[in-house]
VOLOTOR-52092 format. One record per residue (C-alpha): z, x, y; chain. Coordinates in steps of 0.1 Angstrom, whole numbers, always signed. Layout:
BEGIN
<r><Z>Z</Z><X>X</X><Y>Y</Y><chaine>A</chaine></r>
...
//
This chain:
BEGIN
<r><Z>-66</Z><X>+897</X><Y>-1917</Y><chaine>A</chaine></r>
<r><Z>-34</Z><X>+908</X><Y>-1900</Y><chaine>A</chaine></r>
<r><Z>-22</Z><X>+919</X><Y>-1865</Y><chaine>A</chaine></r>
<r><Z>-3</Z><X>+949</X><Y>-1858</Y><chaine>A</chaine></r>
<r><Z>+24</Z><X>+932</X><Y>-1856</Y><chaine>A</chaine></r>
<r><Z>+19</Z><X>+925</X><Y>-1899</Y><chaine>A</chaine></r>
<r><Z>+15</Z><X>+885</X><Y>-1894</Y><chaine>A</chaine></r>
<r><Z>-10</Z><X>+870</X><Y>-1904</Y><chaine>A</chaine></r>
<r><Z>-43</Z><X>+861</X><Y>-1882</Y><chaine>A</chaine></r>
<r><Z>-57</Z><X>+829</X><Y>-1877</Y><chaine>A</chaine></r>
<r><Z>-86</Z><X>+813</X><Y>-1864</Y><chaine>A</chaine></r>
<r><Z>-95</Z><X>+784</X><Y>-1841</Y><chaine>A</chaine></r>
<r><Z>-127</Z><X>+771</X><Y>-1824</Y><chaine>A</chaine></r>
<r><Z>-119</Z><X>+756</X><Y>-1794</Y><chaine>A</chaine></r>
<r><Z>-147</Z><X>+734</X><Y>-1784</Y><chaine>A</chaine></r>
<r><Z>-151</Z><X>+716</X><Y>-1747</Y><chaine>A</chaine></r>
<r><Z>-182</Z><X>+713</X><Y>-1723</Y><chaine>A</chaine></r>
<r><Z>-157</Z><X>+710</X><Y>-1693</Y><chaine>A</chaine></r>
<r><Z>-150</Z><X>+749</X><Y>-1685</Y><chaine>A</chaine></r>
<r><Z>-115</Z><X>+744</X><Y>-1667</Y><chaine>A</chaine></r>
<r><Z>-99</Z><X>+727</X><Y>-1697</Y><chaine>A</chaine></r>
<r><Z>-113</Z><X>+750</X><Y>-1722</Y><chaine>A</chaine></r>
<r><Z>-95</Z><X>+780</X><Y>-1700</Y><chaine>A</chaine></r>
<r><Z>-65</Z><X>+761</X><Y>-1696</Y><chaine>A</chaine></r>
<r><Z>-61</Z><X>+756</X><Y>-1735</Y><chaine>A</chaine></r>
<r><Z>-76</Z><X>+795</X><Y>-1745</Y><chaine>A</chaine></r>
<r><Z>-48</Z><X>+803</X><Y>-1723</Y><chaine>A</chaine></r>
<r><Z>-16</Z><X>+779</X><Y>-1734</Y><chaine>A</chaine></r>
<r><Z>-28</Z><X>+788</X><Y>-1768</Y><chaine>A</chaine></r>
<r><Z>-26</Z><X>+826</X><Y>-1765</Y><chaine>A</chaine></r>
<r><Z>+9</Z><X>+821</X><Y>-1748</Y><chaine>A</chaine></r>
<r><Z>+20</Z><X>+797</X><Y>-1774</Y><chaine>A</chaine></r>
<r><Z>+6</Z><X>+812</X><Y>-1806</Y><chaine>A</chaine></r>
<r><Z>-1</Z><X>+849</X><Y>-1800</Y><chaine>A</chaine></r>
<r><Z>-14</Z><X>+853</X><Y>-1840</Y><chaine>A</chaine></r>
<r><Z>-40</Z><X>+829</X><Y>-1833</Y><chaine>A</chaine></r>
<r><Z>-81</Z><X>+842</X><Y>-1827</Y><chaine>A</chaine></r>
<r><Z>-98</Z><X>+820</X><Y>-1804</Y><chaine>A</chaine></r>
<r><Z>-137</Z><X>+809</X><Y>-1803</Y><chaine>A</chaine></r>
<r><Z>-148</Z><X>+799</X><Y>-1777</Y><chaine>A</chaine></r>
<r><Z>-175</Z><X>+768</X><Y>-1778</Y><chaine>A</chaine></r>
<r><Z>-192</Z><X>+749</X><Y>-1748</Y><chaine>A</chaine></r>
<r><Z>-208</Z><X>+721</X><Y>-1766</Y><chaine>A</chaine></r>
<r><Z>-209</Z><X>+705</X><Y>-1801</Y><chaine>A</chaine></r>
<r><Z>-241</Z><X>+723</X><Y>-1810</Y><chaine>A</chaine></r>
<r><Z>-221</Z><X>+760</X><Y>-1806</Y><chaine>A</chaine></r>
<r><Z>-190</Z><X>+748</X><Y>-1824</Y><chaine>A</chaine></r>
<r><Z>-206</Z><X>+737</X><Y>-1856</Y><chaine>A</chaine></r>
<r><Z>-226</Z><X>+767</X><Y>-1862</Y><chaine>A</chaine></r>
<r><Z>-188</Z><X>+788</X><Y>-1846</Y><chaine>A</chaine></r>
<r><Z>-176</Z><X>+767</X><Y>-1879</Y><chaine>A</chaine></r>
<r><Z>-199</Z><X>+777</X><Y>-1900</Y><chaine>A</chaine></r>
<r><Z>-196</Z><X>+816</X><Y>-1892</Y><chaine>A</chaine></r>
<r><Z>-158</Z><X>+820</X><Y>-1893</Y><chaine>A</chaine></r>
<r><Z>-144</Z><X>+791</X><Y>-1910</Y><chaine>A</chaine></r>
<r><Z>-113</Z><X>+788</X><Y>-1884</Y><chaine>A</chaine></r>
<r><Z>-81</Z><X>+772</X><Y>-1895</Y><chaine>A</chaine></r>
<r><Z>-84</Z><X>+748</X><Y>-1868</Y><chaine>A</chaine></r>
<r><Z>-107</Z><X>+733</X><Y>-1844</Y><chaine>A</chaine></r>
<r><Z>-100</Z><X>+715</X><Y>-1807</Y><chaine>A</chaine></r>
<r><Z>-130</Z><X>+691</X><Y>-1801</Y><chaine>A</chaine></r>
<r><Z>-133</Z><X>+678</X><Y>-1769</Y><chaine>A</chaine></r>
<r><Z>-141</Z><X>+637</X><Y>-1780</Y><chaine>A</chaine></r>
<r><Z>-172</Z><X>+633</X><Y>-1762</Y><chaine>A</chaine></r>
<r><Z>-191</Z><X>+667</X><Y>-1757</Y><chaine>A</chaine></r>
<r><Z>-228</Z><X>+669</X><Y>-1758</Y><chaine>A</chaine></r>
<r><Z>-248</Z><X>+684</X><Y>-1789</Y><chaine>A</chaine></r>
<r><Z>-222</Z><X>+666</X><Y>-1813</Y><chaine>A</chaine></r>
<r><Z>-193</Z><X>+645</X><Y>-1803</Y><chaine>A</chaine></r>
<r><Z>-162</Z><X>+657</X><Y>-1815</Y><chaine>A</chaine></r>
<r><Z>-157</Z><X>+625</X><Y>-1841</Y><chaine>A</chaine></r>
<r><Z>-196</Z><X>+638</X><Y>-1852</Y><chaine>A</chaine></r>
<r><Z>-184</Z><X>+673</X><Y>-1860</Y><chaine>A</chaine></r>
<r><Z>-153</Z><X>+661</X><Y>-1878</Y><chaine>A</chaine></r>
<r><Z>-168</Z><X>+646</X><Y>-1900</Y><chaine>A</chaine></r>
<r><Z>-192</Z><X>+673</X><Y>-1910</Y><chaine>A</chaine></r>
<r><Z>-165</Z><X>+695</X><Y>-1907</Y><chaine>A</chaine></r>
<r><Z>-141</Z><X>+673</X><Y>-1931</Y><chaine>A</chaine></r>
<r><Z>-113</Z><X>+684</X><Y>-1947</Y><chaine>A</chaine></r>
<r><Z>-123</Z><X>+717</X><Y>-1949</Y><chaine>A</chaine></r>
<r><Z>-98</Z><X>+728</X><Y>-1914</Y><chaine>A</chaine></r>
<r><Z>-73</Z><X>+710</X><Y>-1893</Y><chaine>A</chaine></r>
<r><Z>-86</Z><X>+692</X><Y>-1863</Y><chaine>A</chaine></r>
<r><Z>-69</Z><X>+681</X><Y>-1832</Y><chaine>A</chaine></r>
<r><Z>-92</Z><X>+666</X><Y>-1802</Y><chaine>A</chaine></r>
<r><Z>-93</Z><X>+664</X><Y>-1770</Y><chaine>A</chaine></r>
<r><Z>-97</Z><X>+629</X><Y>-1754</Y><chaine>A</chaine></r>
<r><Z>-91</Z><X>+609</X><Y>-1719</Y><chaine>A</chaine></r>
<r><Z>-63</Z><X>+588</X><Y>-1715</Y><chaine>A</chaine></r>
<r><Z>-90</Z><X>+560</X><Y>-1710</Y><chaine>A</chaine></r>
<r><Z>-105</Z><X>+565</X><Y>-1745</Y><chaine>A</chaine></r>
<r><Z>-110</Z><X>+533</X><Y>-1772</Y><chaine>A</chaine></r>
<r><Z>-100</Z><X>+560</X><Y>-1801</Y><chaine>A</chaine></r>
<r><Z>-65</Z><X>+565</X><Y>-1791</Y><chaine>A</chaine></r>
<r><Z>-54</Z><X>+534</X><Y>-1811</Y><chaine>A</chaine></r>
<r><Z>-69</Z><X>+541</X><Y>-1836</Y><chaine>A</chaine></r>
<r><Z>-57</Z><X>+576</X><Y>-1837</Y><chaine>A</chaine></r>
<r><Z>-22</Z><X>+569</X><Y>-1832</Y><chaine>A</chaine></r>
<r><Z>-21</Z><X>+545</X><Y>-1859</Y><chaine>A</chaine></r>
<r><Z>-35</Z><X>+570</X><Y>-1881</Y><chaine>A</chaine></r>
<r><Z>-13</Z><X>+597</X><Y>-1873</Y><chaine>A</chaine></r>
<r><Z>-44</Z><X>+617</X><Y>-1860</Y><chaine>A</chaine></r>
<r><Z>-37</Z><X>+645</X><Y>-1839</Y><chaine>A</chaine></r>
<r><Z>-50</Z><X>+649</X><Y>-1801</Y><chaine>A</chaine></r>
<r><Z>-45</Z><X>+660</X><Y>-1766</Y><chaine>A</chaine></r>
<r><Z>-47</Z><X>+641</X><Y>-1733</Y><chaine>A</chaine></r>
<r><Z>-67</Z><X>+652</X><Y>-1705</Y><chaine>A</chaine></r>
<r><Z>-57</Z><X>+672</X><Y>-1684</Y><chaine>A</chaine></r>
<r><Z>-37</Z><X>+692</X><Y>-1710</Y><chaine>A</chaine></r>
<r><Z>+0</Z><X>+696</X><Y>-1708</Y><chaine>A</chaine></r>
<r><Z>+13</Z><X>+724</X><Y>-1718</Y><chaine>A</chaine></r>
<r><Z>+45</Z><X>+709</X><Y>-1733</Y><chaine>A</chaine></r>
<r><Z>+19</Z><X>+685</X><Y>-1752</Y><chaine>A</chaine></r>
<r><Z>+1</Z><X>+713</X><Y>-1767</Y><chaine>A</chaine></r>
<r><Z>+35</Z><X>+733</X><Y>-1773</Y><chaine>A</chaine></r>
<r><Z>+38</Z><X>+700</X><Y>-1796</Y><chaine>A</chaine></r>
<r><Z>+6</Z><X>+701</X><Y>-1813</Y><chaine>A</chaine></r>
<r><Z>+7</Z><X>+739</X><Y>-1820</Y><chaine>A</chaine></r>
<r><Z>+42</Z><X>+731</X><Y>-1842</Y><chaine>A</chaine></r>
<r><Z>+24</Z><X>+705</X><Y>-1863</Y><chaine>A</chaine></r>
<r><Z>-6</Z><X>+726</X><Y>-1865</Y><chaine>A</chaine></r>
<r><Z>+17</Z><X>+753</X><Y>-1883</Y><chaine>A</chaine></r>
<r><Z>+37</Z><X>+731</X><Y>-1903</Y><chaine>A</chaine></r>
<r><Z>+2</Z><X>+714</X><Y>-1918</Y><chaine>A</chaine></r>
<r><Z>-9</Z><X>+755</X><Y>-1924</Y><chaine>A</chaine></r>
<r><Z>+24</Z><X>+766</X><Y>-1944</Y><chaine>A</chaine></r>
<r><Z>+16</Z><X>+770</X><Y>-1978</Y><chaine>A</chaine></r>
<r><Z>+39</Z><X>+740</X><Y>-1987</Y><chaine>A</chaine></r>
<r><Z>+19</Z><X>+716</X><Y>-1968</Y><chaine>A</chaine></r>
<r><Z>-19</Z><X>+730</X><Y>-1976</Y><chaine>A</chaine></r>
<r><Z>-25</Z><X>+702</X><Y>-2005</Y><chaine>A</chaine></r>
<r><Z>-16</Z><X>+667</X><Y>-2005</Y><chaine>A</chaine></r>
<r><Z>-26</Z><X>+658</X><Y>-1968</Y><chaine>A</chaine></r>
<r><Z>-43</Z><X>+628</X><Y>-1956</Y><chaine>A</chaine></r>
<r><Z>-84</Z><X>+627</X><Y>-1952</Y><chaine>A</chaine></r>
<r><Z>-97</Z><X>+613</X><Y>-1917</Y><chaine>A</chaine></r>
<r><Z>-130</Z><X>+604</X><Y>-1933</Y><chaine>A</chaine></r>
<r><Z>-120</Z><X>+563</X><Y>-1933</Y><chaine>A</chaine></r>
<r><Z>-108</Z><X>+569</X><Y>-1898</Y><chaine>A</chaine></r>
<r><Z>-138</Z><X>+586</X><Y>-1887</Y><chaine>A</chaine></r>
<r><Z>-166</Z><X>+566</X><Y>-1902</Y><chaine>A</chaine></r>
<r><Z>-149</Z><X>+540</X><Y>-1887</Y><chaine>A</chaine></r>
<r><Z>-150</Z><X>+551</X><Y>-1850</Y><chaine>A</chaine></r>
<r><Z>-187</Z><X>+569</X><Y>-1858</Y><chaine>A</chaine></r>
<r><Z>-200</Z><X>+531</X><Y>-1855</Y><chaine>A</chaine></r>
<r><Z>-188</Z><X>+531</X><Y>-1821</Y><chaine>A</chaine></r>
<r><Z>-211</Z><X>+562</X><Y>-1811</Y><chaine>A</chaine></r>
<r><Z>-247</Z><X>+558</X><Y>-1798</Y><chaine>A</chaine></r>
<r><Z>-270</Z><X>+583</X><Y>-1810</Y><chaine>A</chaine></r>
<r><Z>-302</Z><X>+590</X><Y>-1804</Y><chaine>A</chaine></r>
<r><Z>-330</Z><X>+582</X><Y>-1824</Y><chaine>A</chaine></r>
<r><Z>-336</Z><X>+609</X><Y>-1852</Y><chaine>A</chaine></r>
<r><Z>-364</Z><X>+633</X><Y>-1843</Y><chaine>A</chaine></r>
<r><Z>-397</Z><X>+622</X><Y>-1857</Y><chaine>A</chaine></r>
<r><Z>-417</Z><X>+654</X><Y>-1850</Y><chaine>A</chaine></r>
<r><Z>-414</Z><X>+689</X><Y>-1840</Y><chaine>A</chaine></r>
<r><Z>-438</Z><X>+712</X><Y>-1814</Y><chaine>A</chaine></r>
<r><Z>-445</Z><X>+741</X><Y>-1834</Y><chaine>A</chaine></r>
<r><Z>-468</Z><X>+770</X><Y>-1829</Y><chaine>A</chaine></r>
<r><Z>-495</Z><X>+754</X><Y>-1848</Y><chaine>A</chaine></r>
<r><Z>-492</Z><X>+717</X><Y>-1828</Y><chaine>A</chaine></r>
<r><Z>-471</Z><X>+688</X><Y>-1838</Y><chaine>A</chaine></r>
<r><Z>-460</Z><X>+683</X><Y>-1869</Y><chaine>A</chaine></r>
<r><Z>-443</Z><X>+654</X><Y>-1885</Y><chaine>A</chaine></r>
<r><Z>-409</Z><X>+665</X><Y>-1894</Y><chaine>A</chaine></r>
<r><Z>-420</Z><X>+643</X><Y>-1928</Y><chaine>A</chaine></r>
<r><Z>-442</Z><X>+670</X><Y>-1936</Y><chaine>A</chaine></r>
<r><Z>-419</Z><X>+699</X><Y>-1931</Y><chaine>A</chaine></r>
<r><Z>-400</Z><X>+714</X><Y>-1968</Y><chaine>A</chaine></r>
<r><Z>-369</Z><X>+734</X><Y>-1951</Y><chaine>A</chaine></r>
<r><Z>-366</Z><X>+753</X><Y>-1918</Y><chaine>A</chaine></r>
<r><Z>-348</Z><X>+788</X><Y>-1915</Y><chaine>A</chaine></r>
<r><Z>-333</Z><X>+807</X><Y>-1888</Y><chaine>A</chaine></r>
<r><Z>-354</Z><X>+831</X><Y>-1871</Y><chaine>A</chaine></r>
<r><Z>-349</Z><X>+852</X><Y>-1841</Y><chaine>A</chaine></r>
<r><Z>-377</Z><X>+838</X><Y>-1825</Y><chaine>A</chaine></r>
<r><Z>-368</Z><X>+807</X><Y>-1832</Y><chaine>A</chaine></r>
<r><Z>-367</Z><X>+786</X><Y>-1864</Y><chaine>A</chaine></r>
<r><Z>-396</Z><X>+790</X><Y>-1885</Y><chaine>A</chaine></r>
<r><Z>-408</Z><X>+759</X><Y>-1903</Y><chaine>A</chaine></r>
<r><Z>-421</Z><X>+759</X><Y>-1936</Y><chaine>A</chaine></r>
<r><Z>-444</Z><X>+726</X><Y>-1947</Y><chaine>A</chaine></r>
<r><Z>-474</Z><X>+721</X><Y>-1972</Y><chaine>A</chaine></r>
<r><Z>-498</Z><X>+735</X><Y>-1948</Y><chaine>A</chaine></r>
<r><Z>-480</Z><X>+766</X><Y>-1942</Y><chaine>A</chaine></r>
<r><Z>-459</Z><X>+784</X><Y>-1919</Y><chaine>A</chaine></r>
<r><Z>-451</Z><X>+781</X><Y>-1883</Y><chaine>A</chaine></r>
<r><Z>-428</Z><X>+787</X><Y>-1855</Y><chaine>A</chaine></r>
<r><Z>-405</Z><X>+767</X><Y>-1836</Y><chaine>A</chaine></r>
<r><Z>-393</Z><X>+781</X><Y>-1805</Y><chaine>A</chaine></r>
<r><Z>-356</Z><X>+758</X><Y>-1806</Y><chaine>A</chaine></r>
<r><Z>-335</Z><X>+774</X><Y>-1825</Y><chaine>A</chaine></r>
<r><Z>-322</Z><X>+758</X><Y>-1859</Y><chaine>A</chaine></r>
<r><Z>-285</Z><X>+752</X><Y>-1847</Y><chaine>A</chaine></r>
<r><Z>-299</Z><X>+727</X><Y>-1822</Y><chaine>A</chaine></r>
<r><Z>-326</Z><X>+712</X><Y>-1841</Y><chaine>A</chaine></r>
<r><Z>-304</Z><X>+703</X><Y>-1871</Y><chaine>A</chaine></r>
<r><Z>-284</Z><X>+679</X><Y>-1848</Y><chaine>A</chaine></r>
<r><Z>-314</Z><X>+664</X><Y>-1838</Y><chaine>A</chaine></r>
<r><Z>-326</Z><X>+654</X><Y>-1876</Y><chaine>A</chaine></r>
<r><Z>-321</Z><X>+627</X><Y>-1901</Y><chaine>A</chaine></r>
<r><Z>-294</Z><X>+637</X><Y>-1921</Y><chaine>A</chaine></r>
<r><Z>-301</Z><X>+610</X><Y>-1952</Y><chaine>A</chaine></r>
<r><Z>-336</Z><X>+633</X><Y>-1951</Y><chaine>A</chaine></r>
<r><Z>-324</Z><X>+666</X><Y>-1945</Y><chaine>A</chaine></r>
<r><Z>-297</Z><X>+686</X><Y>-1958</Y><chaine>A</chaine></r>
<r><Z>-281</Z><X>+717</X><Y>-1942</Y><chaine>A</chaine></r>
<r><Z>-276</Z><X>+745</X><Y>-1972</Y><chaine>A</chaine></r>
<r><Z>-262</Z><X>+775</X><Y>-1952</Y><chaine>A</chaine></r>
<r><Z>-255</Z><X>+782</X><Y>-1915</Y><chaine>A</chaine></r>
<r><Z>-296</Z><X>+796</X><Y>-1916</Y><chaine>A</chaine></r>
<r><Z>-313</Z><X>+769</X><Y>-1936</Y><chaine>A</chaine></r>
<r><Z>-321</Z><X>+732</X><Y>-1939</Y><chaine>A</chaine></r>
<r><Z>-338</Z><X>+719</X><Y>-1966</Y><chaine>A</chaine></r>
<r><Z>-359</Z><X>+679</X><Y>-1965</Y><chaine>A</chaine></r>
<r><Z>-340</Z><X>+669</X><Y>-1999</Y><chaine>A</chaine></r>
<r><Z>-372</Z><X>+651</X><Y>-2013</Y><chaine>A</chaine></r>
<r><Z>-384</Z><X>+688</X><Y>-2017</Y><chaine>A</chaine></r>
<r><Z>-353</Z><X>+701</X><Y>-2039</Y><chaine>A</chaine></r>
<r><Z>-357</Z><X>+698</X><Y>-2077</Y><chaine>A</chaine></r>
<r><Z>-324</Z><X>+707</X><Y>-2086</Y><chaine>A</chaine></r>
<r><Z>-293</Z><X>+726</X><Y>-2079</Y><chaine>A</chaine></r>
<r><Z>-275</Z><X>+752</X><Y>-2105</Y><chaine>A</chaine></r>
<r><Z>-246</Z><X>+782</X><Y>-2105</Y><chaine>A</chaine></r>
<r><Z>-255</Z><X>+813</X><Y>-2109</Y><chaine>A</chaine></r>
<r><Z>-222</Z><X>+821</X><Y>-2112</Y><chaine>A</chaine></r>
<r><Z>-185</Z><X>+805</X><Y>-2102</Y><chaine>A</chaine></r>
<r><Z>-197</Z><X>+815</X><Y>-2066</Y><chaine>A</chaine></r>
<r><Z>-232</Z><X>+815</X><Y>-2061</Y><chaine>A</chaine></r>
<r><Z>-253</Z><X>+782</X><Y>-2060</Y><chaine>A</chaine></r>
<r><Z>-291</Z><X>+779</X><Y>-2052</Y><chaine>A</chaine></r>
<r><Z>-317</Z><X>+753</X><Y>-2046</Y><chaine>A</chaine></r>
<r><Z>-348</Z><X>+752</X><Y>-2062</Y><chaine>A</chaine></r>
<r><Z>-378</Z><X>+733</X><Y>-2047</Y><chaine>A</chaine></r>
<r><Z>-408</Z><X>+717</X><Y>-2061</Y><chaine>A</chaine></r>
<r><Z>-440</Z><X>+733</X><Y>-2065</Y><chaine>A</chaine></r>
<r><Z>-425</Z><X>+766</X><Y>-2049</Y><chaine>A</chaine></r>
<r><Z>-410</Z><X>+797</X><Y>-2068</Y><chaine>A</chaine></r>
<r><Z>-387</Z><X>+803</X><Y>-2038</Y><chaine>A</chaine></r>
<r><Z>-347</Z><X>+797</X><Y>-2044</Y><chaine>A</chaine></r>
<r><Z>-325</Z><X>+788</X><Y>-2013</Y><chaine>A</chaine></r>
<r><Z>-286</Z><X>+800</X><Y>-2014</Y><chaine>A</chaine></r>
<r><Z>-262</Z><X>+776</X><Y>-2012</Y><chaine>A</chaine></r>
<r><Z>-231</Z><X>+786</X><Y>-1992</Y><chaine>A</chaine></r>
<r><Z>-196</Z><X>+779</X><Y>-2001</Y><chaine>A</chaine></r>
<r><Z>-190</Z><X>+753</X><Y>-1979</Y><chaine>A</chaine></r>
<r><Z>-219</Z><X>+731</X><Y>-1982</Y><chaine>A</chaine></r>
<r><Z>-216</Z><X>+735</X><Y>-2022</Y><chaine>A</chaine></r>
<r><Z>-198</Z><X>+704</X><Y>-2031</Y><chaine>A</chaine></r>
<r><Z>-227</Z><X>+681</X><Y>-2017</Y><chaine>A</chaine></r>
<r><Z>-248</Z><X>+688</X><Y>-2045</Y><chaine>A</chaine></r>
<r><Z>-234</Z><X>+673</X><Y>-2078</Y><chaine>A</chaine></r>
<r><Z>-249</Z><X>+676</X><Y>-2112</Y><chaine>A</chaine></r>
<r><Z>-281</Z><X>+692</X><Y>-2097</Y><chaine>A</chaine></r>
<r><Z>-282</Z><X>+663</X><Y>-2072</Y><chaine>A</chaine></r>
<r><Z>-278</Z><X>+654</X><Y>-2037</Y><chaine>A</chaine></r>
<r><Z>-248</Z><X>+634</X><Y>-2023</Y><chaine>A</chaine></r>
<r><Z>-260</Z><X>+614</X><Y>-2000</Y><chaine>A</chaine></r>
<r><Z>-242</Z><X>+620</X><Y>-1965</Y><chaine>A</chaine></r>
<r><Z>-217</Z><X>+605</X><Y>-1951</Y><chaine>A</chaine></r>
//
């Protein structure tokens, strides 16, 4: 995509519970780097599923939003876009990031700072620096042990009573809700899926597409259909599940990599 002006368009999520710092960014950014489309996020939760919808360039995660920490959604995010977050002076990653040559932002945000990060940005998105650059992933699971997390969820209100998330085989978007399929059936959860995932083991459950999550006990296998189309099948059920682009390299001859 392109702007009238013929350059070409990119995209960003920017991602920050605290309103006044995500205007103050939207705006430096759109002053600084006119090509650039922003999202707008207000939590953890609304950026990953932004994420998954556009697949921006770049994301700006504020360090400690609710939902999922910005650390949380790196590393779900991966390599896959450039991140930069946002932090407090005060915060026990900075080392850490400055000795990894990780890029961030101090709160509150100044605008010569982000003038600064915006260059780098660029530089990392020119077609002579798109391969070859460093993974965060060491980095990341290394500050993830500093987080505190709540426990999984163990099980889910649904419009037939509690279930057991144990019990459940995968869970799909719906607009009601997310409907939850298990062995006894269907029913309906009134949460949406984009907050429940968060909430749920990921060494159990594995994300598939932006509208799907599957319990991986359930999946049989994983095959192409063709050089872009993967699916899931499940045990005892007919029923295939797409796999989208991005979560496509978790599954490896037929089988689940375990998560990170």
């Amino acid at each position: 995509m392109t702007t009238s002006n013929g350059k070409q368009l990119i995209r960003a999520v920017v991602a920050d519970d605290d309103r006044t710092v995500k205007r103050r960014l939207v705006r430096a950014l759109a002053a600084i780097w006119p090509e650039l489309e922003v999202i707008e996020a207000a939590d953890g939760v609304d950026a990953w599923d932004a994420f998954l919808e556009y697949e921006p360039a770049v994301c700006f995660l504020d360090m400690r939003m609710p939902g999922l920490t910005g650390i949380e959604l790196a590393r779900r995010i991966g390599d896959r876009t450039r991140i930069v977050f946002l932090a407090e002076s005060n915060d026990r990653a900075l080392a850490t990031f400055d000795a990894g040559d990780v890029l961030y932002l101090l709160k509150p945000l100044d605008a010569s700072r982000i003038a600064e990060i915006v260059t780098r940005v660029q530089a990392m998105l020119s077609p002579q620096q798109q391969a070859g650059l460093p993974s965060l992933h060491q980095l990341l699971d290394k500050l993830a042990n500093q987080l505190r997390r709540p426990s999984p969820v163990r099980a889910i209100e649904t419009s037939h009573g509690v279930l057991p998330v144990d019990e459940v085989v995968y869970l799909e978007a719906d607009s009601r809700g997310t409907r939850v399929v298990s062995d006894e059936g269907e029913s309906l959860l009134k949460m949406p899926l984009k907050e429940l995932v968060v909430q749920l083991d990921p060494a159990q459950f594995v994300q598939i597409n932006r509208f799907a999550v599957v319990n991986q006990r359930h999946i049989a296998d994983a095959r192409r259909l063709d050089s872009e189309t993967m699916v899931v099948s499940l045990r005892e059920r007919q029923k295939l599940l797409q796999v989208s682009r991005f979560f496509q390299p978790q599954f490896a001859d037929g089988k689940r990599r375990m998560s990170r």
